[in-house]
PAGU-530646 format. One line per 10 residues: number of its first residue (from 1); their letters; for each residue x, y, z of C-alpha. Coordinates in steps of 0.5 Angstrom, whole numbers, plus 2048, in hexadecimal, padded with zeros to 3 digits. Layout:
BEGIN
NUM = A = X Y Z | ... $
This chain:
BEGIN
1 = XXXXXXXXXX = 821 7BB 7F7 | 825 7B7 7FE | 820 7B3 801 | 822 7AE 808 | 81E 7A8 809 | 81C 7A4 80F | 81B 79C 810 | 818 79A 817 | 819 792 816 | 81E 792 810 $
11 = XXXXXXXXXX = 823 796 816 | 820 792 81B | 822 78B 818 | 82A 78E 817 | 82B 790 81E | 827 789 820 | 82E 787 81C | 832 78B 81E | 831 78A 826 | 832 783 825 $
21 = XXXXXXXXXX = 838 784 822 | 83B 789 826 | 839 786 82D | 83D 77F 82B | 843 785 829 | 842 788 82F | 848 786 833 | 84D 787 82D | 84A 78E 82B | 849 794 82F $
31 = XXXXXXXXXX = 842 797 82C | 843 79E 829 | 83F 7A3 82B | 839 7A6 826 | 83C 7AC 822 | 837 7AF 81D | 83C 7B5 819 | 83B 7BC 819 | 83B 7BD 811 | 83C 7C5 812 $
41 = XXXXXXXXXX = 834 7C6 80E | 82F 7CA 811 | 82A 7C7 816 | 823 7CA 817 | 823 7CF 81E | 81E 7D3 820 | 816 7D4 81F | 814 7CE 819 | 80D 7CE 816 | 80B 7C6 815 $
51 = XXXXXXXXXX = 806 7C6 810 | 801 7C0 80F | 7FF 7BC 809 | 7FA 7B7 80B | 7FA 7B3 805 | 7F4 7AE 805 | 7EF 7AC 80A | 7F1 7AE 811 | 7EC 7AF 817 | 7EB 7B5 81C $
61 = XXXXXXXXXX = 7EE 7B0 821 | 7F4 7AE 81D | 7F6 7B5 81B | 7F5 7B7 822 | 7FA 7B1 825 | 7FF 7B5 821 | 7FE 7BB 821 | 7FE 7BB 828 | 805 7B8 827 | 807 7BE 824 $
71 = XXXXXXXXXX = 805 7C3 828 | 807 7BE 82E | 80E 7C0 82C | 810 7C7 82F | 809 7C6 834 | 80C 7C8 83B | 806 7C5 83F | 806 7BE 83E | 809 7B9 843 | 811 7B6 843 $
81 = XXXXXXXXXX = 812 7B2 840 | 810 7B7 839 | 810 7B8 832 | 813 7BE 833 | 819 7BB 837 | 81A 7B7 832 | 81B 7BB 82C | 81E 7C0 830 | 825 7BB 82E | 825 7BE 827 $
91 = XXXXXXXXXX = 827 7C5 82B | 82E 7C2 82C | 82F 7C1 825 | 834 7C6 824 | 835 7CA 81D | 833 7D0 818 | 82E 7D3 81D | 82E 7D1 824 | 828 7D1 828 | 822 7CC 828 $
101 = XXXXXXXXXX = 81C 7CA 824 | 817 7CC 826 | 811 7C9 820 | 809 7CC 81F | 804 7C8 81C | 802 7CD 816 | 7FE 7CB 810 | 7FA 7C5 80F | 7F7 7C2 809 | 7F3 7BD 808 $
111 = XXXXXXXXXX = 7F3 7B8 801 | 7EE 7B5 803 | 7EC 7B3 7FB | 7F2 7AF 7FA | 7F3 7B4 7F4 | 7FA 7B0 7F3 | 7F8 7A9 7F2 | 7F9 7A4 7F8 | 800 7A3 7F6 | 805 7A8 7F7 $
121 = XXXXXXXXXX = 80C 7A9 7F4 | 812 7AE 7F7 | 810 7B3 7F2 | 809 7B2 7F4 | 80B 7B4 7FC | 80E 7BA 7FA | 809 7BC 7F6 | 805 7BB 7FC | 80A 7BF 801 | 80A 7C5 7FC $
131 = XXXXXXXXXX = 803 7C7 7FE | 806 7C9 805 | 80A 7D0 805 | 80F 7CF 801 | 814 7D4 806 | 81A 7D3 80A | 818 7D2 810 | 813 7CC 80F | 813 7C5 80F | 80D 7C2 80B $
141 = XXXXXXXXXX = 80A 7BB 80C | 806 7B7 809 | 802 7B2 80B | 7FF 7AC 809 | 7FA 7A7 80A | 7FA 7A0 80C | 7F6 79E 805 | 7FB 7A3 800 | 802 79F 7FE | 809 7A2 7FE $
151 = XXXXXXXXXX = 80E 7A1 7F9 | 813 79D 7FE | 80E 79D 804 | 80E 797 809 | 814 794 804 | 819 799 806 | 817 79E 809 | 811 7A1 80E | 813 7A8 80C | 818 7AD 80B $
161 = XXXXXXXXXX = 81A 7B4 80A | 81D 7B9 804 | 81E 7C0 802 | 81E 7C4 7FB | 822 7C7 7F8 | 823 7CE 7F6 | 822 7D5 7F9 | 81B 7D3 7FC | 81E 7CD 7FF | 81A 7C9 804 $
171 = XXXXXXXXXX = 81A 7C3 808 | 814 7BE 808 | 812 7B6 80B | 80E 7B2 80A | 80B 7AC 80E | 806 7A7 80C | 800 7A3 810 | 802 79C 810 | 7FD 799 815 | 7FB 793 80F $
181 = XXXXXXXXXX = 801 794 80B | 806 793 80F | 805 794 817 | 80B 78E 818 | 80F 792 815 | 80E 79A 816 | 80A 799 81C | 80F 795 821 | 80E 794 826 | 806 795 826 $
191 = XXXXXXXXXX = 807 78F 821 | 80A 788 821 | 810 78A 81D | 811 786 815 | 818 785 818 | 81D 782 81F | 81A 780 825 | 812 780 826 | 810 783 82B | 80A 785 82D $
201 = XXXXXXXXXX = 808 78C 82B | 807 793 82E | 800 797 830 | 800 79B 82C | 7FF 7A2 830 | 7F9 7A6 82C | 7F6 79F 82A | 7F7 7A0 823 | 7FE 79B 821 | 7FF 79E 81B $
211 = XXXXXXXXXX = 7FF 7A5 81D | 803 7A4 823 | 807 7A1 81E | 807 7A7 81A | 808 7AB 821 | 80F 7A8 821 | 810 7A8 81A | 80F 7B0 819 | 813 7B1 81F | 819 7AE 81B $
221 = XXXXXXXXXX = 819 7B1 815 | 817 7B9 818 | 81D 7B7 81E | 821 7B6 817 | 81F 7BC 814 | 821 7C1 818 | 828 7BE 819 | 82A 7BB 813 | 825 7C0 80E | 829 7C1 808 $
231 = XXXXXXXXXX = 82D 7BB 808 | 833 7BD 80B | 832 7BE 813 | 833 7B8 817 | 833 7B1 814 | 838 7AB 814 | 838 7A7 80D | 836 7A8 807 | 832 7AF 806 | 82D 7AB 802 $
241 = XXXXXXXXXX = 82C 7A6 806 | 82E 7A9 80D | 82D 7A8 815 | 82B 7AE 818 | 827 7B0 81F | 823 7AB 821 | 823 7A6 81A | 82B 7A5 81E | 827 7A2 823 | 822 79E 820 $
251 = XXXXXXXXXX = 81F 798 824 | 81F 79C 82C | 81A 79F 82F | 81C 79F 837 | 822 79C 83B | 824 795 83A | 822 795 833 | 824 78F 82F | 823 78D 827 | 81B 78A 829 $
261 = XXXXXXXXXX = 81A 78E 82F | 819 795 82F | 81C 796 836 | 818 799 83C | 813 79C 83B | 80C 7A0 83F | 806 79D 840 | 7FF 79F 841 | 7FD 79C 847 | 7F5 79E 844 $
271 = XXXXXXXXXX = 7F6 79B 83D | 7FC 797 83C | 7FF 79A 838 | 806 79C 836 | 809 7A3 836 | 80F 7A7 838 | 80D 7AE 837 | 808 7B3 839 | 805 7B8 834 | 800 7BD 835 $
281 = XXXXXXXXXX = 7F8 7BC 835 | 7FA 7B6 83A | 7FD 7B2 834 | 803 7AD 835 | 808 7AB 82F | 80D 7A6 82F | 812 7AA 82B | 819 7A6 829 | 820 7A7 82C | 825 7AD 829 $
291 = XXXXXXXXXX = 82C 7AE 828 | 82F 7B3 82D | 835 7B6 82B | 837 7B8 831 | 837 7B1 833 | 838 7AD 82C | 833 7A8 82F | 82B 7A7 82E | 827 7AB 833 | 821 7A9 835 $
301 = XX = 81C 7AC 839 | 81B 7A6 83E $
């Protein structure tokens, strides 16, 4: 079982490091672009079935913040800027099969009992993720909810993905609710940060910080899964600890962004709150920068 974990703070913190020591290099050192290498593995293309394990109490309205997101990504009716439009950058990570991915939601199952304790180990999240359809072609995740604890969850990581081994391999995610375990540092910028600069927080724009803050998270980790699903698609360092899609660029959500500040962001005029994506159903999203290959730089939407 491979699996890749995402750490909001923990990323934030080091390119807050990183920006101060580059910035006093700046005039010895031409800054290198960003390149993510292309490890010659399969990527997941075509039609992808997501199937959702809710694990733990959700409302009716935090589910539909969510699924809404998902459905949002190959919905053509909603305004510029779109969710669609930023998921449309996967499309230009070439390899194995072309083409784009186009994902629809499939099953969703409710654990509501709690069935596994409210302390949840690796092995626990995968068993979990084997209760979606098991196939090719599917991206299982599980989600849980902000009173269910997870190994590494709010220490080292606010999510992740993995695959299966085997003739029946399939990939999965994962994605926790940290809004009162730790909403500084899975749910920045809805929430002053544990580290760097204290700058006053994001409205989060569904009203809900720790499922925004899940938005932002589930969009990391599927951005992952489809160009890096098995371990050796595109990623730089380690494969067991690697950079990818969107985790290469951590910390930036509009233009300007800078370790502390999430850069130039929407605002609704009504509600005050942050965004820089619209989604079906009249939803807006702020959705964090991906790597573009073609331009070996992060790509926002605004």
């Amino acid at each position: 079982m491979a699996s890749n974990y995402y750490s909001a703070a923990g990323a934030i913190f080091l390119l807050y490091f990183i920006f101060f020591v580059s910035s006093s290099m700046a005039a010895l050192v031409k800054e290198q672009p960003l390149v993510l290498k292309y490890h010659r593995g399969p990527l997941l293309k075509g039609t992808i079935t997501v199937n959702l394990i809710w694990y733990g109490k959700f409302t009716p309205i935090q589910r539909s913040i969510i699924v809404d997101y998902l459905q949002s990504i190959n919905s053509v009716k909603a305004p510029q800027p779109s969710v669609t439009t930023w998921w449309k950058t996967t499309e230009k990570y070439k390899g194995g099969a072309l083409g784009s991915s186009t994902l629809l939601v499939g099953k969703q199952i409710l654990e509501e009992n709690y069935s596994l304790g409210r302390s949840l180990t690796n092995s626990h999240i995968l068993f979990l993720a084997a209760k979606g359809r098991n196939l090719s072609g599917t991206i299982n995740v599980v989600l849980t909810a902000k009173d269910v604890a997870v190994d590494g969850f709010c220490m080292s990581r606010c999510g992740g993905h993995g695959s299966t081994g085997g003739a029946t391999r399939f990939a999965y995610a994962w994605v926790g609710n940290s809004e009162t375990q730790c909403p500084g540092y899975c749910a920045w910028p809805f929430h002053q940060p544990i580290y760097g600069p204290q700058t006053p927080p994001l409205v989060a724009p569904n009203g809900d910080v720790g499922v925004d803050g899940m938005v932002i998270n589930l969009a990391t980790v599927l951005a992952g899964t489809v160009t890096n699903p098995f371990n050796n698609g595109y990623f730089q360092g380690p494969p067991t600890a690697p950079l990818e899609a969107v985790t290469a660029c951590t910390g930036v959500f509009g233009s300007g962004a800078y370790p502390g500040y999430a850069g130039y962001v929407l605002t609704d005029k009504t509600t005050g709150a942050s965004y820089n994506a619209h989604g079906m159903n009249g939803r807006k999203y702020l959705l964090p920068a991906m790597w573009d290959p073609q331009s070996s730089k992060c790509s926002t939407l605004v």
